[in-house]
PABARO-974214 format. One line per 8 residues: number of its first residue (from 1); their letters; for each residue x, y, z of N, C-alpha, C. Coordinates in pm, whole numbers, plus 50000, padded with zeros to 5 digits. Layout:
! PABARO-974214
NUM	a	X/Y/Z/X/Y/Z/X/Y/Z; ...
//
This chain:
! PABARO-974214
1	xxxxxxxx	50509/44337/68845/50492/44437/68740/50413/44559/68792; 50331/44549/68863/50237/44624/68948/50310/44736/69014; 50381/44668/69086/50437/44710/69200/50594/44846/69081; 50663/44796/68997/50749/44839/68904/50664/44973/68880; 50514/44951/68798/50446/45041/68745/50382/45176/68843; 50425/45137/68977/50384/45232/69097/50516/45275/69124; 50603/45244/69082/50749/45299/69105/50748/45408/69021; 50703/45389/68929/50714/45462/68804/50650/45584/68809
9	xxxxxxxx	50554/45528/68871/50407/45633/68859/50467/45737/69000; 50487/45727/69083/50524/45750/69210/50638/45847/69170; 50753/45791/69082/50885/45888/69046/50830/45961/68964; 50761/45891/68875/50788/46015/68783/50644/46152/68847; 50585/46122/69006/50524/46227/69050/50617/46362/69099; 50685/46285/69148/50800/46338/69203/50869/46402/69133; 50951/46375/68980/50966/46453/68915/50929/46542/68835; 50778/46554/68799/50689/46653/68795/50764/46752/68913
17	xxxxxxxx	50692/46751/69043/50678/46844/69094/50837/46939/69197; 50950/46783/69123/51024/46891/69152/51080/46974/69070; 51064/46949/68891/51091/47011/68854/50969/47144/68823; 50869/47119/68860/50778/47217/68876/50773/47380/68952; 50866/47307/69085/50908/47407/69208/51048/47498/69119; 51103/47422/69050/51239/47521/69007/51177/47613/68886; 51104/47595/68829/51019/47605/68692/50934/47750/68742; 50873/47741/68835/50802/47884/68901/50918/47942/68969
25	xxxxxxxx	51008/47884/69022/51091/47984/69084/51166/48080/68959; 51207/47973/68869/51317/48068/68791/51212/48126/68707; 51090/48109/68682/51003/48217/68611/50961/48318/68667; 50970/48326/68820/50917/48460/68901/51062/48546/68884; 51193/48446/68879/51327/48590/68865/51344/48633/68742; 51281/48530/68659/51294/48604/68460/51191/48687/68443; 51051/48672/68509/50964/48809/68492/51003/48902/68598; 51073/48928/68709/51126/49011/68756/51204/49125/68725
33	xxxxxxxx	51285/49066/68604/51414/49090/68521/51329/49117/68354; 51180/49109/68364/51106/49149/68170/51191/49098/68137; 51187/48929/68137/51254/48888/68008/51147/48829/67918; 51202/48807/67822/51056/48806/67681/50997/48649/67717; 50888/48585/67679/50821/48465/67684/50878/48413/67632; 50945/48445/67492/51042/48308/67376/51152/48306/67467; 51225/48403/67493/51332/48309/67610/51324/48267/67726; 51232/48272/67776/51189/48241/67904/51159/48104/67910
41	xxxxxxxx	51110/48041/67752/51081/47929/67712/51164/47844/67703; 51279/47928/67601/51372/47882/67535/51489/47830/67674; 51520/47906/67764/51601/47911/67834/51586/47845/67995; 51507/47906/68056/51471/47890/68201/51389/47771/68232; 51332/47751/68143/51173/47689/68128/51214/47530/68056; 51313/47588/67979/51334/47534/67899/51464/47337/67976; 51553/47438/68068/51628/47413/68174/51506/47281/68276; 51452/47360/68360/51398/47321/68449/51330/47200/68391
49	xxxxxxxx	51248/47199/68246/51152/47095/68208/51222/46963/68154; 51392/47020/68137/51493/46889/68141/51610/46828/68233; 51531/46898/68372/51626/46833/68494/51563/46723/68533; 51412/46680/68484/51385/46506/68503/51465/46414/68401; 51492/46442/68289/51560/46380/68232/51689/46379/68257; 51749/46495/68284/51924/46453/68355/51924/46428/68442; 51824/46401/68547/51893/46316/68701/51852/46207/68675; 51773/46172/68539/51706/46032/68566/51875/45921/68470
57	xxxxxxxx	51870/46076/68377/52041/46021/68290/52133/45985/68389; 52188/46112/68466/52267/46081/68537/52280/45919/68644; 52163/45925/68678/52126/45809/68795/52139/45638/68690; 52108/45666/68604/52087/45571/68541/52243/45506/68480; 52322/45590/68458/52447/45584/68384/52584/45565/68496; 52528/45605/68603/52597/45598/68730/52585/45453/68777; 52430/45385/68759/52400/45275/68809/52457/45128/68689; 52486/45183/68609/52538/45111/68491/52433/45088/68381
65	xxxxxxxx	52333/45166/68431/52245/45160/68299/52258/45284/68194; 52360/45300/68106/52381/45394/68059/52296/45412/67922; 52266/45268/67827/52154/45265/67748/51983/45331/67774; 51962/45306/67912/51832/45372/67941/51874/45511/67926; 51957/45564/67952/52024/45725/67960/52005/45760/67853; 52028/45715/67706/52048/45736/67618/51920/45748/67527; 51873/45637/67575/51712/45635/67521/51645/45733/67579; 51663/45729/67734/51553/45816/67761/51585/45995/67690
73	xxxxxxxx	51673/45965/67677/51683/46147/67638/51637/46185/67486; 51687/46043/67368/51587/46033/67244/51457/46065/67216; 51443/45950/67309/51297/45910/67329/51184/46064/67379; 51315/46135/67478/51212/46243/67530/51215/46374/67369; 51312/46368/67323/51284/46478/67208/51182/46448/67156; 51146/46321/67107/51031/46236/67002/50939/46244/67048; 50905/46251/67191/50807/46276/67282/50732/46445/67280; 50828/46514/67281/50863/46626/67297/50770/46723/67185
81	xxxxxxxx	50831/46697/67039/50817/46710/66940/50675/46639/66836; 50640/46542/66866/50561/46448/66817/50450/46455/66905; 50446/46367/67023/50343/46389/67122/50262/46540/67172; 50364/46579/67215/50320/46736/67322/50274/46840/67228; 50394/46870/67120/50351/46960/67003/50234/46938/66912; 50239/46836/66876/50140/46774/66796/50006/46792/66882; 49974/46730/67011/49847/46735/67056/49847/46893/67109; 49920/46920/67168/49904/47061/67192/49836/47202/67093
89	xxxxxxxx	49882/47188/67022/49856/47260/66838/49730/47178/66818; 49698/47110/66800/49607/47005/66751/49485/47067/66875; 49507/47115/66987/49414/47156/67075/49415/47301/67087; 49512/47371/67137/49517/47534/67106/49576/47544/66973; 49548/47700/66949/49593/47749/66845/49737/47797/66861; 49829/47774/66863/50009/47761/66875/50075/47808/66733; 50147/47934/66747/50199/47991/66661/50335/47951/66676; 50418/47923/66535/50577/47888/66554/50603/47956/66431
97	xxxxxxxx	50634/48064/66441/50666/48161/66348/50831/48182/66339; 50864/48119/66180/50997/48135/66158/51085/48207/66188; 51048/48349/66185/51146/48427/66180/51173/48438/66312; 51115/48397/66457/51119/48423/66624/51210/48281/66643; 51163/48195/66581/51251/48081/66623/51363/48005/66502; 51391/48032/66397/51474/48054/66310/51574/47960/66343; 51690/48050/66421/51785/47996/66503/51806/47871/66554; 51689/47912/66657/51711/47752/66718/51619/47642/66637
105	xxxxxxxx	51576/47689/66529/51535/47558/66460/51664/47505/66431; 51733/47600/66332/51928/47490/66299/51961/47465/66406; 52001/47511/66519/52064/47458/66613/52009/47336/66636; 51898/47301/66633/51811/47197/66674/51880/47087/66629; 51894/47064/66444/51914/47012/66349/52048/47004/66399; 52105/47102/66386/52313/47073/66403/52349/46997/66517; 52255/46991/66632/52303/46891/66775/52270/46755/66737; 52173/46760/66690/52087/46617/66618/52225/46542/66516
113	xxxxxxxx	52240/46629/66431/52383/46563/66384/52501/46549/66476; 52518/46604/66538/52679/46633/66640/52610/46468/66738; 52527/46472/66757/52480/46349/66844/52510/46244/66785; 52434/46241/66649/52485/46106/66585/52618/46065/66532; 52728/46202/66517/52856/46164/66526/52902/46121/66599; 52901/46151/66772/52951/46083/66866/52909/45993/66922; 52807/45924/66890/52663/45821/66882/52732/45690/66784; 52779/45722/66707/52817/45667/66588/52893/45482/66633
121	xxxxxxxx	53019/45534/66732/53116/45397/66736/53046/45376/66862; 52905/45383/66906/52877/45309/67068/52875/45338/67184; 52974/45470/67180/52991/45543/67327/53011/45687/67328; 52954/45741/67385/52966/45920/67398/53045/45862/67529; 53208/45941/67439/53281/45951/67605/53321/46133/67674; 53358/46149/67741/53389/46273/67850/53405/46358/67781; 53518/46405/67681/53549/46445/67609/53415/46522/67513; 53354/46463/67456/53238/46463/67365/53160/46523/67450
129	xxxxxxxx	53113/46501/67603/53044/46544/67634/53072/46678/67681; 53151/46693/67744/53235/46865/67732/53216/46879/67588; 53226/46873/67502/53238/46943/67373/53084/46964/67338; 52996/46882/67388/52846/46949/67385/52811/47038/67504; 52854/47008/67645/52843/47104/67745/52886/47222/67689; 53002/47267/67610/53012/47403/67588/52964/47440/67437; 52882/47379/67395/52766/47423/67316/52666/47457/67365; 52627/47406/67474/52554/47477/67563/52568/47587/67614
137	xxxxxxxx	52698/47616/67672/52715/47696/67726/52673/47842/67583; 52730/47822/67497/52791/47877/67406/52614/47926/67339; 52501/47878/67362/52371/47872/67318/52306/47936/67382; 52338/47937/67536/52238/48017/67671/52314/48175/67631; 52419/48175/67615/52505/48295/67624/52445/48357/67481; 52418/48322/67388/52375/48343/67246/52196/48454/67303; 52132/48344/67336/51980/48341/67387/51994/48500/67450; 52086/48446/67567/52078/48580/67678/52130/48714/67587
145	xxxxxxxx	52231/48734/67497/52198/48882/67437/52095/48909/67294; 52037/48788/67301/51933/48837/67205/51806/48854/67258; 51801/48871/67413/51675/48906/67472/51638/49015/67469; 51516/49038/67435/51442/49194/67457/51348/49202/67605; 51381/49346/67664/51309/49371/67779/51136/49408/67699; 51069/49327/67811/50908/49363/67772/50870/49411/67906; 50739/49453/67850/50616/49493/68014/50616/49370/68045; 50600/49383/68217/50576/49280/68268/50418/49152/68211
153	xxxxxxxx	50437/49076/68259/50379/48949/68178/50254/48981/68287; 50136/48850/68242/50034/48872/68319/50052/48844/68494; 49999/48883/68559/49970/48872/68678/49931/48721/68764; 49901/48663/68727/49842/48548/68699/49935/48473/68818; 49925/48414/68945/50035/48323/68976/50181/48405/68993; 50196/48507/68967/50303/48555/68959/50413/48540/69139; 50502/48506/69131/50545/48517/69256/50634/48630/69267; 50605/48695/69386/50662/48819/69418/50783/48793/69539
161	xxxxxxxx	50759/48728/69579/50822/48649/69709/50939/48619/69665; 51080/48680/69733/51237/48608/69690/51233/48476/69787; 51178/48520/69945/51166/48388/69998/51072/48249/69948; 50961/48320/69875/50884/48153/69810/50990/48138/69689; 51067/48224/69604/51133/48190/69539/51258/48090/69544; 51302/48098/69674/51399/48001/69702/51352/47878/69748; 51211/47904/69809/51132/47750/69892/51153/47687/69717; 51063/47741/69592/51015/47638/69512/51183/47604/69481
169	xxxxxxxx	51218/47669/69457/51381/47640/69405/51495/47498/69490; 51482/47538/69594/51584/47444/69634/51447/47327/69688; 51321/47356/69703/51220/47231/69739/51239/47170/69611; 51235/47165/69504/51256/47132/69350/51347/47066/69382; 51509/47122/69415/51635/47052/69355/51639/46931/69451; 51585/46941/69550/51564/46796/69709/51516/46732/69613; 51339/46751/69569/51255/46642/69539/51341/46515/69437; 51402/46612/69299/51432/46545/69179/51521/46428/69209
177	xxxxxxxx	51607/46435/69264/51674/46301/69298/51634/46218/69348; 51540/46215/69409/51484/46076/69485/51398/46053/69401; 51338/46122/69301/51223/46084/69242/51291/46000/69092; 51408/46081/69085/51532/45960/68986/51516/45852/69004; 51571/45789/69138/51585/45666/69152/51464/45584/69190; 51381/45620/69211/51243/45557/69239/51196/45490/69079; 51228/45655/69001/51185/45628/68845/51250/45515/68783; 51408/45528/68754/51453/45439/68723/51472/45330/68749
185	xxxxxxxx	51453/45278/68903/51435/45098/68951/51330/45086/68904; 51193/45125/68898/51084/45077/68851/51148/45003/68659; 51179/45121/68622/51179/45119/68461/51314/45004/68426; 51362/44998/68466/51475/44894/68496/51431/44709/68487; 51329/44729/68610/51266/44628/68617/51173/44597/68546; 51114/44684/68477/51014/44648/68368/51076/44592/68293; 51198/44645/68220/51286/44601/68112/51299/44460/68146; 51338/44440/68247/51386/44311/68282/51289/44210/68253
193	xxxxxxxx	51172/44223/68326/51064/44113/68310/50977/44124/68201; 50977/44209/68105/50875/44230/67963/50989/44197/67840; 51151/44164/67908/51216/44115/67833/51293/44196/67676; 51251/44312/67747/51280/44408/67598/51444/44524/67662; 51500/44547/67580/51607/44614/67615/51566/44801/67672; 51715/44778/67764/51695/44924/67850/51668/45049/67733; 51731/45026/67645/51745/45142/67575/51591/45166/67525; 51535/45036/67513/51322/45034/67400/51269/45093/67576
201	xxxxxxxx	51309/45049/67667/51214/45115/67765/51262/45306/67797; 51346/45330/67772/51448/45494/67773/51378/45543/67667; 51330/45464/67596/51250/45538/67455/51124/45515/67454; 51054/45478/67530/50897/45470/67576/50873/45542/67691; 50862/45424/67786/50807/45482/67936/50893/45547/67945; 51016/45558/68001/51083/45663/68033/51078/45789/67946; 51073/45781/67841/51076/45891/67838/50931/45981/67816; 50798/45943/67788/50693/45990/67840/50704/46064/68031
209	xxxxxxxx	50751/45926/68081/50774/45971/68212/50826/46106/68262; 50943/46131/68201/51010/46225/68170/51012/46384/68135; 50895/46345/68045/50829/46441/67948/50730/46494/67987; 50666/46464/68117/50589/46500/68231/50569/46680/68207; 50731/46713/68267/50704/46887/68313/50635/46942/68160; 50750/46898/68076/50714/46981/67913/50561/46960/67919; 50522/46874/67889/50407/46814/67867/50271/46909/67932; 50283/46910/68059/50221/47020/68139/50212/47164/68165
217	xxxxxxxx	50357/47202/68176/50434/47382/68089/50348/47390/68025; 50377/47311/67874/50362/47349/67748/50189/47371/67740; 50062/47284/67759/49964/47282/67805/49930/47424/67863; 49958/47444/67983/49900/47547/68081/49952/47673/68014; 50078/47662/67970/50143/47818/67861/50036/47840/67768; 49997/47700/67669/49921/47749/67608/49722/47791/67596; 49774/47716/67731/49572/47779/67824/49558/47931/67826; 49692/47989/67863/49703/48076/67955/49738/48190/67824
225	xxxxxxxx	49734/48146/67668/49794/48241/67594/49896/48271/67592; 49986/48169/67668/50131/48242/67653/50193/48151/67570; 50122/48152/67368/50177/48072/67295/50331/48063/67294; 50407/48132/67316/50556/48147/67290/50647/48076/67364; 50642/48080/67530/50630/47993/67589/50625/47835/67533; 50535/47804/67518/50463/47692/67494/50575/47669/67433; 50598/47718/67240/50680/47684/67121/50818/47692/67172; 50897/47789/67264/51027/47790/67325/51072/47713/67392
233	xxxxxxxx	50958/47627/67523/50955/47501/67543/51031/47352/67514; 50915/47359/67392/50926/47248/67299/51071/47260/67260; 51128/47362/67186/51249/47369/67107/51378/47354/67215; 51368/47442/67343/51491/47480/67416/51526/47359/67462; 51414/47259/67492/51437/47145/67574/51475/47045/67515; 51422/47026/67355/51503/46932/67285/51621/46992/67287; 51661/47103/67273/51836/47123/67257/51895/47101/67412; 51798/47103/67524/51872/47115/67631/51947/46962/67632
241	xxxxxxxx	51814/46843/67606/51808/46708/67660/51964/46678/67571; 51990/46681/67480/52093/46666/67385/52243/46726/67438; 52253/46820/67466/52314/46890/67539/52397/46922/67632; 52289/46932/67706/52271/46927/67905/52274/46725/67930; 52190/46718/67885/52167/46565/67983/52285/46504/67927; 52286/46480/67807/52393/46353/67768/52544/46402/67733; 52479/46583/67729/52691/46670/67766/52729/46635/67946; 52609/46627/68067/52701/46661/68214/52647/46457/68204
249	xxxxxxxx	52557/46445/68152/52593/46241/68203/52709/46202/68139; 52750/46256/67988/52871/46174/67964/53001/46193/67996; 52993/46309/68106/53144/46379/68182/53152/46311/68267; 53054/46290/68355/53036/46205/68476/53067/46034/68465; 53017/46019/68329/53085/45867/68332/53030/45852/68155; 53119/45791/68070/53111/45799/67891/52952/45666/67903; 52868/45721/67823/52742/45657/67788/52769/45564/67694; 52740/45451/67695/52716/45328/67590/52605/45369/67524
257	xxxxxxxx	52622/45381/67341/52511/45394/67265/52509/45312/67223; 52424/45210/67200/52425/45115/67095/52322/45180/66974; 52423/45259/66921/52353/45317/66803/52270/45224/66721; 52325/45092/66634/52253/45000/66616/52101/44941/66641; 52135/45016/66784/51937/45009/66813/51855/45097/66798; 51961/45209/66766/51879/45364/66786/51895/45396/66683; 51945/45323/66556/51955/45402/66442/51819/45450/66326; 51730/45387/66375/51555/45410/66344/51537/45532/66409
265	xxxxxxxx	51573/45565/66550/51513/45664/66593/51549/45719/66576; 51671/45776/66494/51751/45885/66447/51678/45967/66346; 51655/45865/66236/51571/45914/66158/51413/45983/66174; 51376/45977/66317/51282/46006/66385/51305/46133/66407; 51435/46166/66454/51486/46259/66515/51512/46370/66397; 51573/46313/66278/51576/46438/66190/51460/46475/66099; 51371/46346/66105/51225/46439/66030/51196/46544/66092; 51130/46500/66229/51081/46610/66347/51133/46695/66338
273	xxxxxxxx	51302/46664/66358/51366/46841/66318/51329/46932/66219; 51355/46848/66067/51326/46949/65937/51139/46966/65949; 51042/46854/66030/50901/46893/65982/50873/47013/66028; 50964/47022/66162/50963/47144/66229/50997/47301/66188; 51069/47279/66083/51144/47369/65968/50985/47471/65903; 50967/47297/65866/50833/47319/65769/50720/47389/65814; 50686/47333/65924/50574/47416/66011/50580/47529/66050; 50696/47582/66069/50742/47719/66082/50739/47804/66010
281	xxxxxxxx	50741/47765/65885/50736/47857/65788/50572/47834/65666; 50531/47732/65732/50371/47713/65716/50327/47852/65765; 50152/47874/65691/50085/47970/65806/50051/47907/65934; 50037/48035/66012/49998/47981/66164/49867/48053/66142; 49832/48024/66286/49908/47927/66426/49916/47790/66298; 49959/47679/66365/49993/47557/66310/49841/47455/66295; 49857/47416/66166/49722/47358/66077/49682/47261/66169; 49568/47236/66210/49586/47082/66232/49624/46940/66183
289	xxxxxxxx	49625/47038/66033/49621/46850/65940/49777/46823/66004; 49894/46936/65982/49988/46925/66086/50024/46885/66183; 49952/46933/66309/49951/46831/66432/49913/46697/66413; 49821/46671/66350/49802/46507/66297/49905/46453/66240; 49953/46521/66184/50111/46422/66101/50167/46420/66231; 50222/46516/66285/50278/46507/66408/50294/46385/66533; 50119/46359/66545/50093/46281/66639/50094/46123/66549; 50076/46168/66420/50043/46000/66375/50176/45968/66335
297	xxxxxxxx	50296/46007/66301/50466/45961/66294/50498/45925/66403; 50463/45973/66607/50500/45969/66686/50408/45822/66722; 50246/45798/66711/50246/45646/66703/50287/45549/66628; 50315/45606/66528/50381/45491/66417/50521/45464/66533; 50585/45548/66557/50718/45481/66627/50673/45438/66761; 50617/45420/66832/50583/45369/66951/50575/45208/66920; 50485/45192/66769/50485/45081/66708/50542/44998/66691; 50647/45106/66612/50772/45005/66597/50873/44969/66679
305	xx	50875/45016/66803/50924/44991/66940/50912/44851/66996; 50774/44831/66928/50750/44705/67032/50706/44589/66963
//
């Protein structure tokens, strides 16, 4: 178990920091280019903080564990939304002001349903997943002409370098795969010997594991005052994980849902969405008594996990 839990710990270092390296790269070419903090969040940031979760999907669904795939990408919205937002807000002051994120609040909500339709009979097959890949597509393309050019952002870390820009970039895209499979044999084997199914560990450890980059982004965005960031984050990446991970894992090979197990967390999935509604159109920055609901729905389900 030891040895599983250093697998874990070990991958999911690894996927930190490779998705870390793509994460500064593509933020030194979006402030290059004044693109605004909400899409920078929404989009780039947004991307990079869910390529641990699709190589860990992909790897996992390839290896025949397609239930951990499935969980883990749940599990990471709930994470996402509940955990990160909640303590985050609950620690800085984090504005999610309706009318900036509006949009992708429904969108949020409409994938959340489109998921549980094709979720529904057990298997997201190829088909389905192309039909969310080009919702994706169809969402970045949306994002990108509703961007406004700003003054450049703070100085701070900024990389000026096209050559460090390509080191963090393609050093990133090396690290993440190996740090996949490190992640997922560990988490695999836990399942195995604690006796609980792939999909309850895809919706715990894994996906905390997972939830690593957001988790840290979102944090340092909001150290650093770059509340928007932070809130674009949170949102782009639940639409990415939905999306991106389980639109290019279920092209690559159709995912087994056993909805049946996940049908609790669904309902997880559409509070968070609409509380998210709510908070938005709350005053900001966001209350704490708020973040406390936040964080105390997200232990209640950890609860009932196990």
């Amino acid at each position: 178990m030891i040895i599983d839990l250093v697998f874990i710990f070990i991958g999911g270092l690894m996927l930190y920091f490779g998705a870390e390296g793509i994460i500064r790269g593509g933020v030194g070419v979006a402030r290059h280019f004044n693109i605004s903090p909400l899409i920078i969040g929404l989009t780039i940031i947004a991307f990079g903080t869910s390529l641990p979760e699709l190589i860990v999907s992909i790897t996992a669904a390839l290896n025949g564990n397609s239930s951990l795939s499935v969980g883990n990408t749940i599990g990471s919205n709930i994470v996402n939304t509940g955990l990160l937002l909640g303590l985050s807000s609950l620690i800085f002051p984090i504005a999610a002001i309706y009318s900036h994120v509006r949009k992708d609040l429904w969108i949020n909500i409409a994938i959340i349903v489109i998921f549980i339709l094709f979720a529904f009979d057990g298997l997201i097959s190829a088909f389905e997943g192309f039909i969310m890949f080009l919702c994706l597509v169809y969402y970045m393309f949306s994002r990108a002409e509703n961007s406004d050019d700003i003054d450049d952002l703070s100085d701070d870390d900024e990389i000026k370098s096209n050559q460090k820009l390509i080191i963090f970039i393609v050093g990133g895209i090396f690290i993440l795969p190996y740090g996949a499979d490190v992640f997922v044999e560990g988490a695999v084997s836990i399942a195995k010997k604690i006796g609980v199914s792939e999909a309850v560990v895809g919706l715990s450890i894994a996906a905390l594991g997972t939830s690593l980059p957001e988790i840290v982004t979102s944090i340092v965005a909001a150290l650093k005052k770059e509340r928007e960031i932070s809130i674009g984050n949170i949102l782009g990446s639940n639409i990415f994980n939905i999306l991106c991970v389980l639109g290019v894992s279920s092209m690559i090979t159709p995912l087994e849902s056993p909805f049946h197990m996940m049908e609790r967390e669904v309902y997880f999935l559409l509070f968070y969405g609409f509380f998210m509604i709510f908070i938005s159109r709350s005053s900001q920055p966001i209350h704490r008594i708020l973040s406390t609901i936040l964080l105390i729905i997200y232990i209640y389900f950890i609860y009932l996990l196990f």
